[in-house]
PATI-348189 format. One line per field, with one value per atom (N, C-alpha, C): residue number from 1; atom name; x, y, z; residue in three letters. Coordinates in Angstrom, 2 decimals. Last residue first. Layout:
<sites>
nr: c(NUM_...)
atom: c(CA_...)
xx: c(X_...)
yy: c(Y_...)
zz: c(Z_...)
rest: c(ALA_...)
</sites>
This chain:
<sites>
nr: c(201_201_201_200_200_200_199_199_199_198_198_198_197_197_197_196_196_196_195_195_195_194_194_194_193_193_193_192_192_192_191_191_191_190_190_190_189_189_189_188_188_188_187_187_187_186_186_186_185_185_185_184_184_184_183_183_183_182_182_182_181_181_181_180_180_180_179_179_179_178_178_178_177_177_177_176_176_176_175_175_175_174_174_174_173_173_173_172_172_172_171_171_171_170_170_170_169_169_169_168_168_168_167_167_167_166_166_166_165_165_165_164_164_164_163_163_163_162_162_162_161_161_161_160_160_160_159_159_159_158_158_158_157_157_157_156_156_156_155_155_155_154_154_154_153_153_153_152_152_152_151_151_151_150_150_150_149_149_149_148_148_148_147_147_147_146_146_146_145_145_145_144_144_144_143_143_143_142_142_142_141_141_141_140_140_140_139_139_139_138_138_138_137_137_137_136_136_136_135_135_135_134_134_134_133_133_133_132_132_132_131_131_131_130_130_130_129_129_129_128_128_128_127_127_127_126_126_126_125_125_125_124_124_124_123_123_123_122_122_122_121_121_121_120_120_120_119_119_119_118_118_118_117_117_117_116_116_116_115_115_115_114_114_114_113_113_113_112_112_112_111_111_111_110_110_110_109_109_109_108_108_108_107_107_107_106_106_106_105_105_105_104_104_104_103_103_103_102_102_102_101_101_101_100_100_100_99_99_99_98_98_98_97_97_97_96_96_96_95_95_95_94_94_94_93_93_93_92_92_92_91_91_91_90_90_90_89_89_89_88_88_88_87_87_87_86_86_86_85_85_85_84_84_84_83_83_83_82_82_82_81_81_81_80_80_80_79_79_79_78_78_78_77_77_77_76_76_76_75_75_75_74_74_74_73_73_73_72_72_72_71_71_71_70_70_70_69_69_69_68_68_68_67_67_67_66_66_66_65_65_65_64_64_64_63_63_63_62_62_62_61_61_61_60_60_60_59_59_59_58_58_58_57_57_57_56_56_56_55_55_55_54_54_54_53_53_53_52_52_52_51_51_51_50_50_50_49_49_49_48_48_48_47_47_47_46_46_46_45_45_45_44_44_44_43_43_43_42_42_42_41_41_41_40_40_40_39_39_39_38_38_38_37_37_37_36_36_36_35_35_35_34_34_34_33_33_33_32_32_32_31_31_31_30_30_30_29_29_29_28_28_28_27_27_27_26_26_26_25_25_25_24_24_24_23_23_23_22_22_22_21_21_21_20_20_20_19_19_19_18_18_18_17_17_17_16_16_16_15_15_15_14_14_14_13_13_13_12_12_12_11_11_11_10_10_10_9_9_9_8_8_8_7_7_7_6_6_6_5_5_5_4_4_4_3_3_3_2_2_2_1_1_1)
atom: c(N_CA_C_N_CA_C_N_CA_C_N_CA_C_N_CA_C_N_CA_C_N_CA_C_N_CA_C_N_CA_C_N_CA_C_N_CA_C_N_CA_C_N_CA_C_N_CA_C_N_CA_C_N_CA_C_N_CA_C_N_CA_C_N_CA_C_N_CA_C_N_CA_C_N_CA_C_N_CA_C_N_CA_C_N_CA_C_N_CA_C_N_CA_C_N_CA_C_N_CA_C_N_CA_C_N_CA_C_N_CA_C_N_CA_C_N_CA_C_N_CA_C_N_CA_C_N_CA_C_N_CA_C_N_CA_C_N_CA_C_N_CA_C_N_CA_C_N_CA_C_N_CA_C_N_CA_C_N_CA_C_N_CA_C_N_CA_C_N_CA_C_N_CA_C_N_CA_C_N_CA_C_N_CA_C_N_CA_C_N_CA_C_N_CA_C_N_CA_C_N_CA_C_N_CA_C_N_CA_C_N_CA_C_N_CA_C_N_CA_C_N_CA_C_N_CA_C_N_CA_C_N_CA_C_N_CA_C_N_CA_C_N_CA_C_N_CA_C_N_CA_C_N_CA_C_N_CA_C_N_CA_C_N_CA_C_N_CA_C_N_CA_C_N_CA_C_N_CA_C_N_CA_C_N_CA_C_N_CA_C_N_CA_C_N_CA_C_N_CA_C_N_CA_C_N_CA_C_N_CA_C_N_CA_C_N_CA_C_N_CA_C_N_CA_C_N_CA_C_N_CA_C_N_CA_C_N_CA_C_N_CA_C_N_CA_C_N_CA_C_N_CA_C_N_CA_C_N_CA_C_N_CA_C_N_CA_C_N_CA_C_N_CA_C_N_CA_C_N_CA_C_N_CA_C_N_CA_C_N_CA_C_N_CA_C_N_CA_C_N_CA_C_N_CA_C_N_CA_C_N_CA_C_N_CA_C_N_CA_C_N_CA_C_N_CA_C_N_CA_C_N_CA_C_N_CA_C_N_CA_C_N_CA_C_N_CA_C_N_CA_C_N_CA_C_N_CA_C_N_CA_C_N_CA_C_N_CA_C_N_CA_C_N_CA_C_N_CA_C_N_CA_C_N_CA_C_N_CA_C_N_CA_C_N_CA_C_N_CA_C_N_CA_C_N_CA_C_N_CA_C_N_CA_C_N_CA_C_N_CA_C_N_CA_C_N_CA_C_N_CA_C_N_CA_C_N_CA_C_N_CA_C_N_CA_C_N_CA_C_N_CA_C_N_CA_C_N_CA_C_N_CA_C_N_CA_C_N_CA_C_N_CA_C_N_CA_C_N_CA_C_N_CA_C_N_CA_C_N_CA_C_N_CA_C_N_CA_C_N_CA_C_N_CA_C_N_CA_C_N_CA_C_N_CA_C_N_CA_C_N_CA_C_N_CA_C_N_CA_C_N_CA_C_N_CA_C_N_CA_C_N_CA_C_N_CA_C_N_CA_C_N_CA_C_N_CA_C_N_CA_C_N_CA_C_N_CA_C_N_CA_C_N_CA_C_N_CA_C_N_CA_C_N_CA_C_N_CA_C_N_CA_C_N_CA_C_N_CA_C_N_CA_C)
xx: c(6.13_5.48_5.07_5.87_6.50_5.67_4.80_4.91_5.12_5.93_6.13_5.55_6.43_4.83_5.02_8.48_8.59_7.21_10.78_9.61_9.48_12.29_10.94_9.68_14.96_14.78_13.19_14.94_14.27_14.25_14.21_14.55_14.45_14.88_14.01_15.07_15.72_14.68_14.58_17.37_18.00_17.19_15.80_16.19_16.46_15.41_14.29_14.78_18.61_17.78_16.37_18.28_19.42_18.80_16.49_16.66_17.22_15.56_16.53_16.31_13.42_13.33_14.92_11.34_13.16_13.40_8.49_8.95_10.85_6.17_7.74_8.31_5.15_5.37_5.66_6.68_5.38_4.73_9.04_8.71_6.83_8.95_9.92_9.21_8.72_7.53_7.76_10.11_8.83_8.19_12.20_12.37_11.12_11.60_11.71_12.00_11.57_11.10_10.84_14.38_13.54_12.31_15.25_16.00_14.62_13.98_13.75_14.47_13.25_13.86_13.62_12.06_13.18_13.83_9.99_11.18_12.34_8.77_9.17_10.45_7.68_8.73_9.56_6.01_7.11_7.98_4.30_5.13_6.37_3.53_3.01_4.46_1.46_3.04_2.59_0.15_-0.23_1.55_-0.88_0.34_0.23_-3.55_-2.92_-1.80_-5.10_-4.33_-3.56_-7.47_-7.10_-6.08_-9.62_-9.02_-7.70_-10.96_-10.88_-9.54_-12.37_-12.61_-11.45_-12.65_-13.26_-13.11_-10.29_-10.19_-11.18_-12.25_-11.06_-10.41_-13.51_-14.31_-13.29_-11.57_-12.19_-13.42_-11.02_-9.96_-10.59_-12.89_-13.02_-11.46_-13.66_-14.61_-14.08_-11.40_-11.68_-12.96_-11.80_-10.53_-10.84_-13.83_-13.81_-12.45_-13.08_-13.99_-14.01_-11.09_-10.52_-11.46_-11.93_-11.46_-10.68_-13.56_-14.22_-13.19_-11.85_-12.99_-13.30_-10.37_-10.06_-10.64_-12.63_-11.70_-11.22_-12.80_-13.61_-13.17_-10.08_-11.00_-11.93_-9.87_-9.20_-9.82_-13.32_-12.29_-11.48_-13.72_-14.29_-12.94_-13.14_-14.12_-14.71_-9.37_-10.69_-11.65_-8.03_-8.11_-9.27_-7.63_-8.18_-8.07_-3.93_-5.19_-6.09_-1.06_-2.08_-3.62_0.27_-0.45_-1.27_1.38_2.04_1.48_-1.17_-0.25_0.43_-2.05_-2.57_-1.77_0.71_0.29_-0.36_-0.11_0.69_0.96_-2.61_-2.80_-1.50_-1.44_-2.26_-2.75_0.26_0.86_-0.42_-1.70_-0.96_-0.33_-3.18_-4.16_-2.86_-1.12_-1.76_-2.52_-0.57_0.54_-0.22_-3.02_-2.23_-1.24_-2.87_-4.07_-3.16_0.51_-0.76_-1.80_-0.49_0.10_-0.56_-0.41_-1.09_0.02_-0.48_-0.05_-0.37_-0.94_-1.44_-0.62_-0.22_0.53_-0.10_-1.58_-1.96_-1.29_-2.61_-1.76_-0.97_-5.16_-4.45_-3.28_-6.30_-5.45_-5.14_-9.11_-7.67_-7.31_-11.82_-11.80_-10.18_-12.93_-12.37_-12.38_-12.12_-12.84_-12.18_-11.86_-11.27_-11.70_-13.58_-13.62_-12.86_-12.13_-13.19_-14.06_-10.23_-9.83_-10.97_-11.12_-11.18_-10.65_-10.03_-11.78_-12.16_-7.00_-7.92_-9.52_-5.79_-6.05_-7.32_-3.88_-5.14_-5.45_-0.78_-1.32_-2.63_0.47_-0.10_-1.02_2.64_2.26_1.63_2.78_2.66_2.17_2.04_2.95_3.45_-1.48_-0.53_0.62_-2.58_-2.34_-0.83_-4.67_-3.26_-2.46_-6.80_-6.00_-4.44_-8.12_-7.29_-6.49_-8.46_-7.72_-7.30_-11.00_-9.50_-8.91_-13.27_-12.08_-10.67_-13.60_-13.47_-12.60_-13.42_-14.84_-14.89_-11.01_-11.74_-12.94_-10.20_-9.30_-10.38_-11.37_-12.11_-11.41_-10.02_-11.63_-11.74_-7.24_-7.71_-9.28_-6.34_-7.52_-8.03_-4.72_-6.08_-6.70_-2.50_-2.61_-4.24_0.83_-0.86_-1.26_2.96_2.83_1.39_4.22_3.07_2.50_7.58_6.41_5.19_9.40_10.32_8.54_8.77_9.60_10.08_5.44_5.74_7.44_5.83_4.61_5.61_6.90_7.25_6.89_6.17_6.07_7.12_6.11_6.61_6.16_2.35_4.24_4.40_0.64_0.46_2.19_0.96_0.08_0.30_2.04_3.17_2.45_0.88_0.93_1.74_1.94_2.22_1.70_2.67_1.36_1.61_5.94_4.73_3.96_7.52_7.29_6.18_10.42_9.50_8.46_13.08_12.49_11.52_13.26_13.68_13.57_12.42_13.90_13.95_9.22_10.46_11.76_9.20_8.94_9.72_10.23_10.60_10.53_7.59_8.94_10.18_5.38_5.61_7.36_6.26_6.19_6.46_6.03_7.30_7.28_3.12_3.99_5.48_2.28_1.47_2.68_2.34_3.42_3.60_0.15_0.44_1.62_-1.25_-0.20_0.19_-4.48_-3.74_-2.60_-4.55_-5.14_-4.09_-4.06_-3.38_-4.24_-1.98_-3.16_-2.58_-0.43_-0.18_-1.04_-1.21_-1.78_-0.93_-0.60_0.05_-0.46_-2.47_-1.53_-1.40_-0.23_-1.30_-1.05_1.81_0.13_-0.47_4.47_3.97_2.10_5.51_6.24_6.01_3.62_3.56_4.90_5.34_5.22_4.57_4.55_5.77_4.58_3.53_3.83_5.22_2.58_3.64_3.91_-0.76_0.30_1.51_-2.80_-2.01_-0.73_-5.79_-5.24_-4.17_-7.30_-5.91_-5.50_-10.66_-9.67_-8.51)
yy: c(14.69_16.04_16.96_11.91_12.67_14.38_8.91_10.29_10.84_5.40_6.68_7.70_2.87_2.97_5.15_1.85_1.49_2.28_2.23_3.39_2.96_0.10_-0.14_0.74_1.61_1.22_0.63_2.53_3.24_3.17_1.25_0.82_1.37_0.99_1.66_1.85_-0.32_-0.82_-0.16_1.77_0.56_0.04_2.74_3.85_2.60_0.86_1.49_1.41_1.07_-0.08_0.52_3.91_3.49_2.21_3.75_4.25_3.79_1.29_1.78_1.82_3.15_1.65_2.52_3.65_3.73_2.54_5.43_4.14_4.64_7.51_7.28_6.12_7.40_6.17_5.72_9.91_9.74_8.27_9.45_10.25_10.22_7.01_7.06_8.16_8.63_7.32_7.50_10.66_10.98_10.10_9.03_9.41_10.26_7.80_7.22_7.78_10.15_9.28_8.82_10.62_11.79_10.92_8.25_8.58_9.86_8.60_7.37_7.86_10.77_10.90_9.94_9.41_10.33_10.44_7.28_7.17_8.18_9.28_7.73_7.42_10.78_11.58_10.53_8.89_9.50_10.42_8.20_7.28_7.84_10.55_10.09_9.24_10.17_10.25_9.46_10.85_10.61_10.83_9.67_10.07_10.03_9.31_9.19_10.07_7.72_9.26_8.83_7.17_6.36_8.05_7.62_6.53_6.38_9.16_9.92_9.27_10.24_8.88_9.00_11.50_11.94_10.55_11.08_12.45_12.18_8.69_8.43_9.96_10.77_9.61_9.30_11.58_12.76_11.75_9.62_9.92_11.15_9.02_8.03_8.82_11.22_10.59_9.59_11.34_12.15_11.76_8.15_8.83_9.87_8.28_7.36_8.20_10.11_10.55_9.40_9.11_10.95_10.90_6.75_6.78_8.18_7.99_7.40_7.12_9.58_10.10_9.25_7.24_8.33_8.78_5.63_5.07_6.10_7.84_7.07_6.54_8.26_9.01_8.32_5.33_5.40_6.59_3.32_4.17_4.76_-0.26_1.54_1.85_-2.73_-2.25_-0.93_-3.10_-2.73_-2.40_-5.79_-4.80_-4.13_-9.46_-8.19_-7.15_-11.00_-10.76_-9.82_-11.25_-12.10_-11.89_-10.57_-11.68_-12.20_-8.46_-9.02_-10.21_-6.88_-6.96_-8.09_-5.84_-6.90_-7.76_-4.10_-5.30_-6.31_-2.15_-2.97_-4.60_-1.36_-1.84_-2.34_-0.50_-1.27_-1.91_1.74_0.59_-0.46_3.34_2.59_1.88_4.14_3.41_2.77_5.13_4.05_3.20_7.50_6.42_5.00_9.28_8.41_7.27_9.48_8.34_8.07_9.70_10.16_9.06_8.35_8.03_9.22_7.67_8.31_8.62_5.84_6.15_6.90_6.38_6.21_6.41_4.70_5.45_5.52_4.81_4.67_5.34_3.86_5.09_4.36_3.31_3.15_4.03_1.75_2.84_2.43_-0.21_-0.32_1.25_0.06_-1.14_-0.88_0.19_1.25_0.61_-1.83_-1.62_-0.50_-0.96_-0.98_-0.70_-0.67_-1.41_-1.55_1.32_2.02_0.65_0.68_0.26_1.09_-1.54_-2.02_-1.07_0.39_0.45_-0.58_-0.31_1.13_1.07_-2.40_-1.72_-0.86_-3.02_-2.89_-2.50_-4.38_-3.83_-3.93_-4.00_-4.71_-4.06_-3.91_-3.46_-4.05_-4.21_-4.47_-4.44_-3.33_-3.34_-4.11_-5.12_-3.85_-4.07_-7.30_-6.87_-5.59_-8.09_-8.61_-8.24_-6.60_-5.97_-6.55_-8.04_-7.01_-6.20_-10.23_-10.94_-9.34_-9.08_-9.44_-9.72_-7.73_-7.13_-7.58_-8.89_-9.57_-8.72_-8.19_-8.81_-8.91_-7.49_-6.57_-6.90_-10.51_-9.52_-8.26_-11.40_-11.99_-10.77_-10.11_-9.45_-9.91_-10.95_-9.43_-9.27_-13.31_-13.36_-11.87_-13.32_-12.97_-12.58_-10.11_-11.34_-11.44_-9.31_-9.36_-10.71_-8.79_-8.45_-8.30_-9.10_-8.52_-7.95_-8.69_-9.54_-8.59_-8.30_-8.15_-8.98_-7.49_-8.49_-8.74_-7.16_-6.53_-8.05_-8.41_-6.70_-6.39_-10.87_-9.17_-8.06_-11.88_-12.04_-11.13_-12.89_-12.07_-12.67_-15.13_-14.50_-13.65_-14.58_-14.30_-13.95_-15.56_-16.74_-16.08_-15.06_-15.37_-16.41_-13.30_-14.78_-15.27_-10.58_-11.11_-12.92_-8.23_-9.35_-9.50_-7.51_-7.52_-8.49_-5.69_-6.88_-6.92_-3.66_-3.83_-5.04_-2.78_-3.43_-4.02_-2.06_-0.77_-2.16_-4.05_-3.99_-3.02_-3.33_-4.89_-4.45_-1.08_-1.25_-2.32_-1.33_-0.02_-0.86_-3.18_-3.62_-2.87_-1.55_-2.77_-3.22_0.26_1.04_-0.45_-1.49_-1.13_-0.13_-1.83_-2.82_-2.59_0.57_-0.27_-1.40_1.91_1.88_1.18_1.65_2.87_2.97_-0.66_-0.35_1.37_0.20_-0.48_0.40_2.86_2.11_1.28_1.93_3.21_2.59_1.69_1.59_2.77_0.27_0.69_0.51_0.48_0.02_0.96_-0.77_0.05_-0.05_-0.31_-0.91_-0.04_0.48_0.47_-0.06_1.10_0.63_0.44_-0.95_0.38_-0.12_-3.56_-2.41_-0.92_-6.02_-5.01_-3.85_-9.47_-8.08_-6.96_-11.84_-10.82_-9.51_-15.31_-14.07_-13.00_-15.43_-15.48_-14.39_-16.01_-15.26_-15.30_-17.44_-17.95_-17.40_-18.03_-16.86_-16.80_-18.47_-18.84_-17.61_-19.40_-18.36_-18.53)
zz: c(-16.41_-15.96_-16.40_-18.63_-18.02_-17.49_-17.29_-18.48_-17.97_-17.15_-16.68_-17.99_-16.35_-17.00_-16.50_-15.14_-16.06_-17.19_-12.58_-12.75_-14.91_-12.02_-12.41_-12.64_-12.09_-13.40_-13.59_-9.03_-10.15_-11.83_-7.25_-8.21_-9.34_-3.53_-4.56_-5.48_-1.18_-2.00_-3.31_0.11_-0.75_-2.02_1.57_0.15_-0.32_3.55_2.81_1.53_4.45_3.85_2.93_5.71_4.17_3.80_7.73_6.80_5.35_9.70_9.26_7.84_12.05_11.30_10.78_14.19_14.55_13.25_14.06_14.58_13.99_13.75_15.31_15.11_11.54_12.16_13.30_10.66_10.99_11.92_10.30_11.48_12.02_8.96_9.83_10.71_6.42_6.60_8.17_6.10_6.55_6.62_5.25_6.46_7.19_3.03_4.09_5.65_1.23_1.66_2.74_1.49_2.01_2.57_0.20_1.37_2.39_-2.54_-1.61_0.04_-4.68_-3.06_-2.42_-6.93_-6.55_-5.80_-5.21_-6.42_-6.32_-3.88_-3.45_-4.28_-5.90_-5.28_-4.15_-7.22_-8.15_-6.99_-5.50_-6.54_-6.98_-3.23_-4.33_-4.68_-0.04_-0.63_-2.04_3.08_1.65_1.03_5.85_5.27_3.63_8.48_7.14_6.68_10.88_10.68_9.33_12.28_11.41_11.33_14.79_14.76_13.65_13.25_14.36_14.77_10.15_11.41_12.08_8.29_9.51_10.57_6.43_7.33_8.56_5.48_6.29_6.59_3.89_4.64_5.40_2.14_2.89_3.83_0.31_1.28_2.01_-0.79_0.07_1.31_-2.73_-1.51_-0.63_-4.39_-3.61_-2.48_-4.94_-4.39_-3.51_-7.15_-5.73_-4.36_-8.65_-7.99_-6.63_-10.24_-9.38_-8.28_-11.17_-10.18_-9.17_-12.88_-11.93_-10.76_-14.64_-13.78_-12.88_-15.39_-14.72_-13.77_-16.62_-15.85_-14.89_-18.89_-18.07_-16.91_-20.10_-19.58_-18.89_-20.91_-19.89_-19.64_-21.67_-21.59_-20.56_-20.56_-20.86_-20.86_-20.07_-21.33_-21.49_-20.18_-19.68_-20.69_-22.12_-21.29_-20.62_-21.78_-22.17_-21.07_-21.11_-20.14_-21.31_-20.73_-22.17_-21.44_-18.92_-18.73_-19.62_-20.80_-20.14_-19.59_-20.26_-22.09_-21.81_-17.62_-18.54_-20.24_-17.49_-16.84_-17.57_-19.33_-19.68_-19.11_-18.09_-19.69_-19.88_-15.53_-15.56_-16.86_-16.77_-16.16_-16.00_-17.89_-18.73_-17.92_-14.79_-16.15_-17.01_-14.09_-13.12_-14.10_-15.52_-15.26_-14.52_-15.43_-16.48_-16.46_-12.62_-13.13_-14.47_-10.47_-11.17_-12.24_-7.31_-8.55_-9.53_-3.71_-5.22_-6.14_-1.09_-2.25_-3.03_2.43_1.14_0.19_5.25_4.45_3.21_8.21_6.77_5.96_11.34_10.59_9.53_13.65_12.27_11.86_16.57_15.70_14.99_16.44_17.11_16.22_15.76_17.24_17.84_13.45_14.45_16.03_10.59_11.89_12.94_7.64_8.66_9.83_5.16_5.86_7.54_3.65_4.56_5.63_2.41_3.27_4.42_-0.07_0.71_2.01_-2.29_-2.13_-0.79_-2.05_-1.60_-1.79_-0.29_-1.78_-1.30_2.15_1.83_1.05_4.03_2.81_2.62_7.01_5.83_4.90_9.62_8.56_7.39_13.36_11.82_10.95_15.44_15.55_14.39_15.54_15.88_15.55_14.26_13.51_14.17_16.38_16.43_15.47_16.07_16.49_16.79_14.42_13.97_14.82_16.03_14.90_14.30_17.36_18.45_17.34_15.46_16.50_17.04_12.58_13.85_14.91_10.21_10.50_12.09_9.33_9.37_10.50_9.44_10.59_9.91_6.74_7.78_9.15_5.02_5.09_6.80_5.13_5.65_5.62_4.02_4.66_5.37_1.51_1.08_2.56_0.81_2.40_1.71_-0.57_-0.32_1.11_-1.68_-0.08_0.00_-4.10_-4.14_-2.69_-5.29_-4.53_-4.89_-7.12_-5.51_-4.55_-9.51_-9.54_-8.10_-10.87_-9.83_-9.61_-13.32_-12.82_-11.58_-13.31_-14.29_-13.66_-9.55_-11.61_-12.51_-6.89_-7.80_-8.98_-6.31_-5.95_-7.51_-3.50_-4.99_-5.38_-1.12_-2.19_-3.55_0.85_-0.33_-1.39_2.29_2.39_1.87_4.98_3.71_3.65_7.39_6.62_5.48_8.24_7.78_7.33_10.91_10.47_10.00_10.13_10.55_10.26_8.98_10.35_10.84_6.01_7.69_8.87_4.78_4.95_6.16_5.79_5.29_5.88_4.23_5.68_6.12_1.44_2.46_3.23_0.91_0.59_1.34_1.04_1.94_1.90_-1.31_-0.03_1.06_-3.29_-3.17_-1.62_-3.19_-2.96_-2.65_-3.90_-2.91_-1.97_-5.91_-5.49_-3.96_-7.76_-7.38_-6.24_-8.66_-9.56_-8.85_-7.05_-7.68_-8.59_-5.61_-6.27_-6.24_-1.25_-2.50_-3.82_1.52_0.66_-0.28_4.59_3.26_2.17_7.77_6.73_5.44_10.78_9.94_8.83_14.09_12.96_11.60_16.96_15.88_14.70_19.22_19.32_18.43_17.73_17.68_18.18_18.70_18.83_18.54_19.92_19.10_19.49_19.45_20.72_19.79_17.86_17.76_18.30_16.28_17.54_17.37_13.29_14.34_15.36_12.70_12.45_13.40_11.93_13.15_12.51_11.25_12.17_12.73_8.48_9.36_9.82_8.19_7.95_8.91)
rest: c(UNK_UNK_UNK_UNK_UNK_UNK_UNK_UNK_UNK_UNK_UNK_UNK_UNK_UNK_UNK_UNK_UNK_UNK_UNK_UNK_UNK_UNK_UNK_UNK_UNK_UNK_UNK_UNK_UNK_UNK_UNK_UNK_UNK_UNK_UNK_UNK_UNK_UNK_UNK_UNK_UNK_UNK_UNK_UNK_UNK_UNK_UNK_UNK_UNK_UNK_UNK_UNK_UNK_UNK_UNK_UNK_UNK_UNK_UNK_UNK_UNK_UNK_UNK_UNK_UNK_UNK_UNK_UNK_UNK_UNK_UNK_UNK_UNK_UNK_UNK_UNK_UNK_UNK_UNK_UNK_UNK_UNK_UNK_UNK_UNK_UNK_UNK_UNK_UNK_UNK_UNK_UNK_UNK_UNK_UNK_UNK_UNK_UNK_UNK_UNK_UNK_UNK_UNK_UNK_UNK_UNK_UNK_UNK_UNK_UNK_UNK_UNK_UNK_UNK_UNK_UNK_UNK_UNK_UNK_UNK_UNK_UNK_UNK_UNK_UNK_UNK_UNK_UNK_UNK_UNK_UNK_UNK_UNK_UNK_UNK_UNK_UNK_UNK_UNK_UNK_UNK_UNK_UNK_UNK_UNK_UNK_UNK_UNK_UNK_UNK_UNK_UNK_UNK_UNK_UNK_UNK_UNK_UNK_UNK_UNK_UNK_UNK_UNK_UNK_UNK_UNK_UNK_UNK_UNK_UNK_UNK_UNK_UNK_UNK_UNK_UNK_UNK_UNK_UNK_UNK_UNK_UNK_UNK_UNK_UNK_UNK_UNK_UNK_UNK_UNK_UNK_UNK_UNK_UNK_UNK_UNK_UNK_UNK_UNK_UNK_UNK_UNK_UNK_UNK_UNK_UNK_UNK_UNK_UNK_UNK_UNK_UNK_UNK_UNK_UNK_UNK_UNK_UNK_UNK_UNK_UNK_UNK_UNK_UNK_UNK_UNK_UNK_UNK_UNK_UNK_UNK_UNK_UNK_UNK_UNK_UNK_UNK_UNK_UNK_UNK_UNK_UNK_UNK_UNK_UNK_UNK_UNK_UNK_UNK_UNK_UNK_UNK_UNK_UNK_UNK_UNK_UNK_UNK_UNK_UNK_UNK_UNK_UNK_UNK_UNK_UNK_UNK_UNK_UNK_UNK_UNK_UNK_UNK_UNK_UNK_UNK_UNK_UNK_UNK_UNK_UNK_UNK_UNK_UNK_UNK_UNK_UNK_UNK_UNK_UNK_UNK_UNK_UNK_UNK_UNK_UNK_UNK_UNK_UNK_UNK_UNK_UNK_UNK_UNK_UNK_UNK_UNK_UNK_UNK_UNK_UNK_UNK_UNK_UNK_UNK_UNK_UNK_UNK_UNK_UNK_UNK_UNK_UNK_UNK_UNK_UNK_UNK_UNK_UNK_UNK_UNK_UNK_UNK_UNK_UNK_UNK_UNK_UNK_UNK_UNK_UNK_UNK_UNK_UNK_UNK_UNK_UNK_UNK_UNK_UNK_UNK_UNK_UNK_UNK_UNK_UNK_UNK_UNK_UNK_UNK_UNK_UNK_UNK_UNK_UNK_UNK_UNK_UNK_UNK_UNK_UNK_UNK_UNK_UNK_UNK_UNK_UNK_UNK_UNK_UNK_UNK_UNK_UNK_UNK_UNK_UNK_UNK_UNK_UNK_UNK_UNK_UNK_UNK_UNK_UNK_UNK_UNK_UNK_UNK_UNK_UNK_UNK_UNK_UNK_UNK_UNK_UNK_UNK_UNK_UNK_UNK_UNK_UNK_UNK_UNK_UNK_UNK_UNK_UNK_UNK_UNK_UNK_UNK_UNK_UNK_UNK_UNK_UNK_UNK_UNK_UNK_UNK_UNK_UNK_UNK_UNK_UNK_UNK_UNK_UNK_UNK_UNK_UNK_UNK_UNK_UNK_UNK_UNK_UNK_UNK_UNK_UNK_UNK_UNK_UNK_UNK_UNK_UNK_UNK_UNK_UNK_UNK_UNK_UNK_UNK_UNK_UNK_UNK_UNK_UNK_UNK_UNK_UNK_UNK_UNK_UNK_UNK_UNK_UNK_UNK_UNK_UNK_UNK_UNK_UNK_UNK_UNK_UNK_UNK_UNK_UNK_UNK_UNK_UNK_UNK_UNK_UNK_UNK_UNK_UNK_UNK_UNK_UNK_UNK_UNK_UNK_UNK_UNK_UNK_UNK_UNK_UNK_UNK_UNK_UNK_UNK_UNK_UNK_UNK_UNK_UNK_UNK_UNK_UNK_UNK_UNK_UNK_UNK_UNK_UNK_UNK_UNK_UNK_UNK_UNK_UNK_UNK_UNK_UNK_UNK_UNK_UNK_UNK_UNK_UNK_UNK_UNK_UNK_UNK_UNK_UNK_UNK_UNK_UNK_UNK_UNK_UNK_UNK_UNK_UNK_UNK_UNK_UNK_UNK_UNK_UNK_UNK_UNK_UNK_UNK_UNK_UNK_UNK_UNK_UNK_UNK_UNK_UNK_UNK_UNK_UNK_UNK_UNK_UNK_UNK_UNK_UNK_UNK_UNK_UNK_UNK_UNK_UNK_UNK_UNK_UNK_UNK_UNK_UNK_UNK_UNK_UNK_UNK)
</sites>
C-alpha cells in the first residue's frame, strides 16, 4: 500500500473526513475544500466521467491508513473522502471532524438508476422502497454510533441547501472547520445545472 503522500505541515490537528451514501454530494463537497485551500486525498485512479464531470476524489488505499495508526494520522490537516458504510472504521487514534452529506433517498436512489443508465450497467435487484428502508435504517444507526465516539465531531449538511446556498454553505463548513479557507472559491464550485436527479419538495 503507497504511503507516500506529499509532505505538507498539518494546518488543522485533525483530519477531515467528507462522508455521506453514495451520489449524495460526496464529491462536490471535496471539490469546496480544494478550491477554499485546503489539501486533499485523492488518487486520480477513478477519473471524471458524466456522473460525476469535476472527479470522484476517491483514494483506494484508505482501508490500509484505517489499519495503521501512524499512516492515519498523516492524514491531519487534510481532507478525504470515506463513503459512508466505511466510516465506523475510523481508528480513534487521531481527531476527526466529518462533514456528512444527506440527500433525500428518492433523489439518491434515481440518481443512482441513472448513473447505472449511463454506464450500460443493470440496476439493483430490489426495490427502491426496499433500498430506502434499508438505507433510512443503516443511516439512522450508524450516525448515532459516530454521536458516541468522543473523538469524531460531525457537521451534517444536506445536497440541496449546498446547492442553494453554496456561499452559506461554505461558510458553516469554514466555521466549523476553524479553518480560514476561501469562501467565494468554494461557492464557485457549485453547479447548479448538475442538480440533475432532482424531485421536487
Amino acid at each position: 500500500m503507497p504511503h507516500d503522500l506529499p509532505a505538507c505541515p498539518p494546518a488543522l490537528p485533525f483530519v477531515t473526513i467528507v462522508s455521506g451514501l453514495p451520489r449524495s454530494g460526496t464529491s462536490l463537497m471535496m471539490q469546496m475544500l480544494r478550491a477554499g485551500g485546503m489539501s486533499v486525498v485523492c488518487d486520480e485512479q477513478r477519473q471524471a466521467d458524466l456522473n460525476n464531470p469535476q472527479g470522484y476524489f476517491e483514494s483506494a488505499c484508505l482501508p490500509g491508513f484505517f489499519a495503521e495508526p501512524v499512516p492515519f494520522k498523516s492524514l491531519q490537516g487534510r481532507a478525504v473522502k470515506v463513503v459512508f458504510p466505511l466510516v465506523l472504521q475510523i481508528p480513534e487514534n487521531c481527531p476527526v471532524r466529518m462533514l456528512f452529506m444527506q440527500r433525500d433517498l428518492a433523489e439518491i436512489l434515481l440518481s443512482q438508476r441513472n448513473m447505472l443508465h449511463r454506464l450500460g450497467l443493470p440496476g439493483a435487484l430490489v426495490s427502491d422502497t426496499q433500498m430506502a428502508a434499508y438505507w433510512a435504517r443503516e443511516l439512522k444507526t450508524g450516525l448515532r454510533k459516530l454521536a458516541d465516539r468522543s473523538h469524531i465531531s460531525v457537521l451534517e449538511l444536506t445536497f440541496r441547501e449546498v446547492l442553494n446556498e453554496p456561499r452559506r454553505a461554505a461558510e458553516m463548513v469554514c466555521q466549523f472547520l476553524t479553518a480560514e479557507l476561501d469562501q467565494g472559491q468554494m461557492a464557485s464550485m457549485v453547479d447548479a445545472r448538475l442538480y440533475r436527479s432532482q424531485i421536487s419538495a
